[in-house]
N, C-alpha and C positions, 0 to 999 in steps of 0.2 A: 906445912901444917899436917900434925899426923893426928888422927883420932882413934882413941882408946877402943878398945871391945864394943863397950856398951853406951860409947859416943856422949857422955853426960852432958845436958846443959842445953842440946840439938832442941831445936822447936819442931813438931810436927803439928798440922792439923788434920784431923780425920773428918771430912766431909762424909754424911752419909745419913738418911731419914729413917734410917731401923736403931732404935736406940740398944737395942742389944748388942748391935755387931758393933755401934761406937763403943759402948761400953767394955768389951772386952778384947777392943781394941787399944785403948784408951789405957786399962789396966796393965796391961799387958807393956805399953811403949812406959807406962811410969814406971814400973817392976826393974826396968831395964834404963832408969832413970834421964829420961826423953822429957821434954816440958811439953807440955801436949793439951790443944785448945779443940772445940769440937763447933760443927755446924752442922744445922739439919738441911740444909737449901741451900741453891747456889747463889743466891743474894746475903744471907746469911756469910758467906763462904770469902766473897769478895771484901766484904766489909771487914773481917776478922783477920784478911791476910796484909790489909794498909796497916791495923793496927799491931796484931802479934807481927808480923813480919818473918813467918814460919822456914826452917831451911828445907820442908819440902810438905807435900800437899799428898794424902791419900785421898782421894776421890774418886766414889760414886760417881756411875754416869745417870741411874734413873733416880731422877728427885722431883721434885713439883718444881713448878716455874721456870728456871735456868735448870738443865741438863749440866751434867759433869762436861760433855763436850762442849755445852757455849762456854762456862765458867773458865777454861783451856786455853778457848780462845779467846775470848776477854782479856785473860791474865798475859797472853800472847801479845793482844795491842797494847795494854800499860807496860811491856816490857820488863815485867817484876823480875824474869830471870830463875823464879821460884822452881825446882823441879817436880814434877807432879808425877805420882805411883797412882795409876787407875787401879780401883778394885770395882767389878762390877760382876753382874750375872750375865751380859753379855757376852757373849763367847764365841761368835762369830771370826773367819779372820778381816771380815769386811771393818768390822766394827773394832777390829785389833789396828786395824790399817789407817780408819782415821782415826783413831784415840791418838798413834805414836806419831800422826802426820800432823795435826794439830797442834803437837807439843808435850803428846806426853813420855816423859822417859821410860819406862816402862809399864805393865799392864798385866794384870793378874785377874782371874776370873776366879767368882763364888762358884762351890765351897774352895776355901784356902786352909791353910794350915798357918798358925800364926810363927812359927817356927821359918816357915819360907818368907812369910811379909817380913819380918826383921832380918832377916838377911838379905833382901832382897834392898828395901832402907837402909841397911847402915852400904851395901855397896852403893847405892844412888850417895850418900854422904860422903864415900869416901871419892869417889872419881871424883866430887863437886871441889874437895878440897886438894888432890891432888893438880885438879886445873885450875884452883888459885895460884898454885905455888908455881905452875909454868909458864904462868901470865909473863911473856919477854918481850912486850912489845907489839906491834904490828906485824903481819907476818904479807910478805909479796910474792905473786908469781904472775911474769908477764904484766898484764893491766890490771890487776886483781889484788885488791889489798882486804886485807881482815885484821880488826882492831881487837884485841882478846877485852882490854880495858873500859873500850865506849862499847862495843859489840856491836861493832859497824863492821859494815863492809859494804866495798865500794869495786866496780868495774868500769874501769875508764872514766873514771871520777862520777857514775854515776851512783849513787846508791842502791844498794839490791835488802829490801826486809827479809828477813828471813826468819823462821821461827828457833828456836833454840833449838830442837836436836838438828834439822837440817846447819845451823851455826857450827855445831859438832862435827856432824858429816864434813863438810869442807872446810874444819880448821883440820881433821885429820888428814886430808888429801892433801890441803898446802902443808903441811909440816913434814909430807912423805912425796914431793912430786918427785914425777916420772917414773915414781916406784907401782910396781903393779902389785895393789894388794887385794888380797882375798877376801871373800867374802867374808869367810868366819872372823876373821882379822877386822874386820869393818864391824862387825854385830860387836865381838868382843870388847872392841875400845872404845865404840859410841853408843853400844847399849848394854854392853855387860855383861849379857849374855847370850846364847842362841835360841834363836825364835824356834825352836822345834821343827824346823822345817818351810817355816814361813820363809820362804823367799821374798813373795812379795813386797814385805813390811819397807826392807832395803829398799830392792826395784824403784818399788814408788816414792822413796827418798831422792834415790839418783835420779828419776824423772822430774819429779819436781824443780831438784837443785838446778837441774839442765836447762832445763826451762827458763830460770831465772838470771841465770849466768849468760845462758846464747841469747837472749834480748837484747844486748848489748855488746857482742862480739861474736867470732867463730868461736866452734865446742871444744870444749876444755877438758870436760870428763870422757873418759872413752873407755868400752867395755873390752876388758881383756880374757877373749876367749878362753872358756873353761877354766880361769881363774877370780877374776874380779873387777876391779875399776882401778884408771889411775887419772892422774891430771898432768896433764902432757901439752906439749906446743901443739897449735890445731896444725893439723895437714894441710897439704900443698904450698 
């Protein structure tokens, strides 16, 4: 699947309780001919995404009632799959840390430039559609299998949840074992771009994932000194 320039036809919705920044956000993704639905709240937000069924979610974290982060992870337990762009005023990297650990693919803090949000969207569009097309099946290593199709994965037959970017994270590692890839290498493919120095945001992905994957066997991921991570047979 290739997608043009200006992506025609893409559903976005922009979550957010300031009607000006929807609005000239809104204008701006139609300009660039995007089909694009809006919510002030994150109840508002859910209900709009069963129905539009949107190919990606900009959302606000401060709103009345649901929080852009519960709405994340909400959308994390239905499974939607939907990729979500945080735009918020929080700026923290605490607050970057769990926006991308909950699910969101990437994260951009007020003020923005609307020039960086649509590039920044049509690459969340494009990686989404380039991993339709390399959908080949189950991919295995050792006791450890990942469905790209159901978006299952399983250790040792048992089932491991994961949130989507973490899914990402270790569809890149099995698609690369044994291989010691780098960090930048890891931002680049599963998030597109480089955190500016956040190391963390990664860190706490591979912690996570390890987390979930040694519950049910020896460590799979292993940190390669002064370069990055790979997934390798455990030692001894």
């Amino acid at each position: 699947m290739s997608l043009t320039p200006d992506t025609p036809d893409r559903r976005i919705l922009v979550v957010d309780d300031e009607p000006n920044i929807v609005d000239v956000i809104t204008m701006a993704l139609r300009f660039h001919e995007f089909e694009v639905e809006s919510a002030a709240d994150g109840k508002e937000a859910l209900e709009k995404v069963t129905r539009f069924r949107p190919d990606l979610i900009v959302l606000d974290v401060m709103m009345p009632g649901l929080d852009g982060f519960e709405v994340a992870k909400r959308l994390g337990e239905l499974r939607t799959g939907t990729p979500i762009l945080f735009l918020t005023a929080r700026d923290t990297t605490d607050d970057k840390v769990r926006g991308l650990t909950i699910g969101g693919d990437d994260y951009m803090t007020k003020p923005f430039s609307i020039e960086e949000l649509l590039a920044r969207i049509r690459v969340i569009l494009k990686r989404t559609a380039e991993q339709g097309d390399e959908d080949q099946g189950p991919l295995h290593f050792l006791d450890l299998e990942l469905d790209d199709e159901t978006r299952e994965v399983f250790r040792d037959s048992n089932p491991i949840d994961l949130t989507d970017t973490e899914f990402r994270l270790l569809r890149y590692l099995m698609s690369n074992p044994r291989r010691a890839l780098t960090r930048s290498q890891i931002l680049d493919h599963v998030w597109d771009y480089d955190f500016a120095g956040d190391a963390r945001v990664l860190e706490t992905y591979v912690s996570y994932l390890r987390k979930k994957l040694d519950a049910f066997g020896p460590g799979l991921i292993f940190t390669v000194r002064g370069v990055g991570y790979a997934l390798r047979e455990p030692r001894g």
